[in-house]
C-alpha positions as CSV (number, residue, x, y, z in Angstrom):
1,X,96.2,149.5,63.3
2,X,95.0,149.9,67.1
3,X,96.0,153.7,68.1
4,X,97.8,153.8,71.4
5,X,98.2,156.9,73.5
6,X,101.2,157.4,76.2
7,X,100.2,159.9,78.9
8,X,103.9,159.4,80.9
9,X,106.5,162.1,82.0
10,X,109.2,160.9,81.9
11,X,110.4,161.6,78.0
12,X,112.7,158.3,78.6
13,X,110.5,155.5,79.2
14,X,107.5,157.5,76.9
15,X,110.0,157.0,74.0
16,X,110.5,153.2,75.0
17,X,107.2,152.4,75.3
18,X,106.6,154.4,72.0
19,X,109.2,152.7,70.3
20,X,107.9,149.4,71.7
21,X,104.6,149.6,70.6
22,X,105.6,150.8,67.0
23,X,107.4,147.7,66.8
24,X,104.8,145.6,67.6
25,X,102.3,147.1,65.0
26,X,100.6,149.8,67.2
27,X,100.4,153.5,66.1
28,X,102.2,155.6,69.0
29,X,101.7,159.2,70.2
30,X,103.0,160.8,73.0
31,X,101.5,163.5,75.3
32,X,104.3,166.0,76.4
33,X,102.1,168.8,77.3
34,X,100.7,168.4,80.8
35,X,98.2,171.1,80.1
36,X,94.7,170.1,79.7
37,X,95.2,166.3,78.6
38,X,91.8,165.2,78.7
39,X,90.9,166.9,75.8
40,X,94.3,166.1,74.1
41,X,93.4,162.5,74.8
42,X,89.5,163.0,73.7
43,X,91.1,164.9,70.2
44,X,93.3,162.3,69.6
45,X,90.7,159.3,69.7
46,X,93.1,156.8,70.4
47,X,92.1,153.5,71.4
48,X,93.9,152.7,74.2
49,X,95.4,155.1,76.8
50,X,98.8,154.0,79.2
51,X,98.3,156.4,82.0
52,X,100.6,157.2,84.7
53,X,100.1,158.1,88.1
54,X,102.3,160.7,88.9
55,X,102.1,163.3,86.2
56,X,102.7,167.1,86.6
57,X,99.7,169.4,86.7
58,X,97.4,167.1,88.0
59,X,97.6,163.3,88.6
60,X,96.8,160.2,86.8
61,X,93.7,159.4,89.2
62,X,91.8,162.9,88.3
63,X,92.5,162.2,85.1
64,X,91.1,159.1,84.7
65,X,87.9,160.3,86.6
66,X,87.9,163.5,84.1
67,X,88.2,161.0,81.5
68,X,85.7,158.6,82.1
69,X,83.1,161.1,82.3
70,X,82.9,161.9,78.3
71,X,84.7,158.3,77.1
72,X,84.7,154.6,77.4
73,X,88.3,154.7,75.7
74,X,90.0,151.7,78.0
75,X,93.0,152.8,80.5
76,X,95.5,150.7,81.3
77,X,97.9,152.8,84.4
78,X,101.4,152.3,84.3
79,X,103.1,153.5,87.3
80,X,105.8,152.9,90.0
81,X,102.9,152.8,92.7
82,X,102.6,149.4,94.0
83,X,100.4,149.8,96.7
84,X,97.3,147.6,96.7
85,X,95.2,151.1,97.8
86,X,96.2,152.9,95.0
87,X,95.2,150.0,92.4
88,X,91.6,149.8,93.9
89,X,91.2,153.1,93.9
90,X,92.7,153.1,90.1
91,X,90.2,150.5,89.0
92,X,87.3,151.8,90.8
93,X,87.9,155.0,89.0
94,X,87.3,153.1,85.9
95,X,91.0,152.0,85.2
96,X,91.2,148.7,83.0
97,X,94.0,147.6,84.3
98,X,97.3,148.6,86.6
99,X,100.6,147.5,85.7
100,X,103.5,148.5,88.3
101,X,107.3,149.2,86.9
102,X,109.7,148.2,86.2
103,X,107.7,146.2,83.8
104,X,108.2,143.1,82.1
105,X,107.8,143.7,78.6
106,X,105.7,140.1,77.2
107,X,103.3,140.9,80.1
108,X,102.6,144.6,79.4
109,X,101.6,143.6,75.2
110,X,99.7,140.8,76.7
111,X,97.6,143.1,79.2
112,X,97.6,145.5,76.0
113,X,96.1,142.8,73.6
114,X,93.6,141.4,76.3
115,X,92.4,145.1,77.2
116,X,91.5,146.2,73.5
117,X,89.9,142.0,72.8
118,X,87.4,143.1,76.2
119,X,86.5,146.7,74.9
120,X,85.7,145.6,71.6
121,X,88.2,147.7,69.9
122,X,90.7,146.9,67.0
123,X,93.3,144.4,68.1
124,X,96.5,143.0,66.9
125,X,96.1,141.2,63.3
126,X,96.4,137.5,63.6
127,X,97.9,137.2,59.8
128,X,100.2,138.7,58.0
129,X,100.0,138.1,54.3
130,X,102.1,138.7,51.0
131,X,101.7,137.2,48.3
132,X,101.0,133.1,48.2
133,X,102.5,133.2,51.8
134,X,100.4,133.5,55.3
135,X,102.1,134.0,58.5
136,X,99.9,133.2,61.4
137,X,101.3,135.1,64.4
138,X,99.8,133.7,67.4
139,X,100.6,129.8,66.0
140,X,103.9,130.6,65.0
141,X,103.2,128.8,61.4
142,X,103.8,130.0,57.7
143,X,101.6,128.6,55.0
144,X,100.7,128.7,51.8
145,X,98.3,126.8,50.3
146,X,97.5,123.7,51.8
147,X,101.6,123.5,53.3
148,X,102.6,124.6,56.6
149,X,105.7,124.6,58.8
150,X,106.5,126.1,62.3
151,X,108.6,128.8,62.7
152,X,111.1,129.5,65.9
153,X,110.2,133.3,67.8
154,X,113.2,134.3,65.7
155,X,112.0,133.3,62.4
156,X,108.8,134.3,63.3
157,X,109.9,137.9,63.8
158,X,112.1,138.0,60.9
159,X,109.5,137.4,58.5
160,X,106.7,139.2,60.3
161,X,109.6,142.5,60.2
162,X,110.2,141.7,56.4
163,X,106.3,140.7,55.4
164,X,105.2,144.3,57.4
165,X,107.1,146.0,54.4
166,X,107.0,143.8,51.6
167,X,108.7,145.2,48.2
168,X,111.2,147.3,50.6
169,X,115.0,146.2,51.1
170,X,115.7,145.4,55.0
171,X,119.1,146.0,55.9
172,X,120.8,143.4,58.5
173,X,121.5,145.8,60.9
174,X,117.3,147.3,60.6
175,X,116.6,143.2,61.3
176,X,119.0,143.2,64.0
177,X,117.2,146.0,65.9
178,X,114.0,145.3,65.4
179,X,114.2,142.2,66.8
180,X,116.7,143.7,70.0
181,X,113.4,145.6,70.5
182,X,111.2,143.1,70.7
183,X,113.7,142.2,73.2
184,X,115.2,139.0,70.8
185,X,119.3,139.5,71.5
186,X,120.6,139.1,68.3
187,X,124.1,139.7,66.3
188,X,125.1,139.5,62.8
189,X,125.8,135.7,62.5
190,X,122.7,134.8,64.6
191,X,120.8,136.6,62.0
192,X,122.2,134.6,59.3
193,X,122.2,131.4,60.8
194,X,118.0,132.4,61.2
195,X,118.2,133.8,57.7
196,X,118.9,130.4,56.0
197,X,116.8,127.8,58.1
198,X,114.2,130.6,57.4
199,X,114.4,129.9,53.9
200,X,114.7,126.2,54.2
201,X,111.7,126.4,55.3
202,X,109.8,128.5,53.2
203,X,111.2,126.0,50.3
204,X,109.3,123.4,52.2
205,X,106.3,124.6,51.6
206,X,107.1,125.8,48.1
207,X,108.5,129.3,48.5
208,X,111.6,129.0,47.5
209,X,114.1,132.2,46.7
210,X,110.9,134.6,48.1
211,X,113.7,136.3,50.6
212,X,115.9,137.7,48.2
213,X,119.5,139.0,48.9
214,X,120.1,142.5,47.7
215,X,123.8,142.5,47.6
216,X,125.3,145.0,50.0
217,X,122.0,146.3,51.1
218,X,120.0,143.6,53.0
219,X,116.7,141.7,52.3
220,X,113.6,142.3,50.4
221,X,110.4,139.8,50.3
């Protein structure tokens, strides 16, 4: 599980991106002490760093110089400078990318995927597996055996949420926000209506009854 570090001041959009990146199969810390965070970085080991620019103490540019002098850990800034001068100067520092806010969510995992495939580092698992049953996330498919079908970004997220904690029971309203975080808007009928072409389609490729119903609880796979 890649380890992501959030170097951001703002304790709001720190616990978003946090709780963003936890959803998405990243580990998540936070720094909140402003004191001496190249060597809170360095001790940490993560293996990606989101990096603001303006940060109390000292900014996101001397940090990333202070930074790259002991570690090759990738940077990716995320800050509300959009000035072409201070992306240069970002990048020639040894930045690995520069992402302005406000953000669009799809595009900063996508930056986040490409930057840990180019340093080499551990990246997002293509599979998930439990069981007979594969789901390949970047195809969108579930297989097992030598059956496959396609799943909608719904399903897909479903069963990715339930197969990420196989043997647990899911409540409804746990599926319901995990996929509101992944930025999926989703209410209690939706989720049913997902729920049972879900299944149809694991008895297609002969799954049937793996999602069971816990009565008054939720789901469990």
């Amino acid at each position: 599980m890649p380890k992501i570090i959030i170097v951001e001041d703002d304790p709001a959009i720190r616990e978003e991106l946090a709780l963003l990146l936890e959803n998405e199969g990243y580990q998540a810390s936070v720094v909140t002490e402003f004191t001496g965070v190249p060597e809170q970085v360095l001790r940490a080991a993560p293996d990606l760093i989101l990096l603001d620019l303006g940060l109390p103490v000292r900014d996101g540019m001397s940090l990333c110089a202070d930074i790259r002098r002991s570690s090759r850990i990738p940077i990716i800034f995320v800050t509300s400078r959009d000035s072409s001068g201070d992306e240069l100067r970002a990048l020639s520092l040894g930045g690995d990318d520069y992402i302005t806010k406000p953000y669009n969510i799809p595009v900063l995992l996508a930056r986040i995927r490409a930057v840990l495939r180019r340093s080499g580092g551990p990246a997002e698992p293509d599979t998930l597996e439990a069981g007979n049953l594969t789901l390949h996330l970047t195809r969108g498919t579930a297989s097992a055996g030598d059956r496959s079908v396609e799943l909608t970004r719904n399903e897909l997220k479903i069963l990715a949420h339930l197969m990420s904690r196989t043997g647990e029971i899911i409540s409804r309203a746990d599926l319901i926000d995990a996929l509101w975080d992944s930025q999926i808007y989703i209410d209690d009928n939706t989720l049913s209506v997902n729920m049972t072409r879900l299944r149809s389609k694991l008895d297609e490729i002969g799954l049937p009854g793996l999602i069971k119903t816990r009565r008054g609880m939720g789901y469990q796979l």
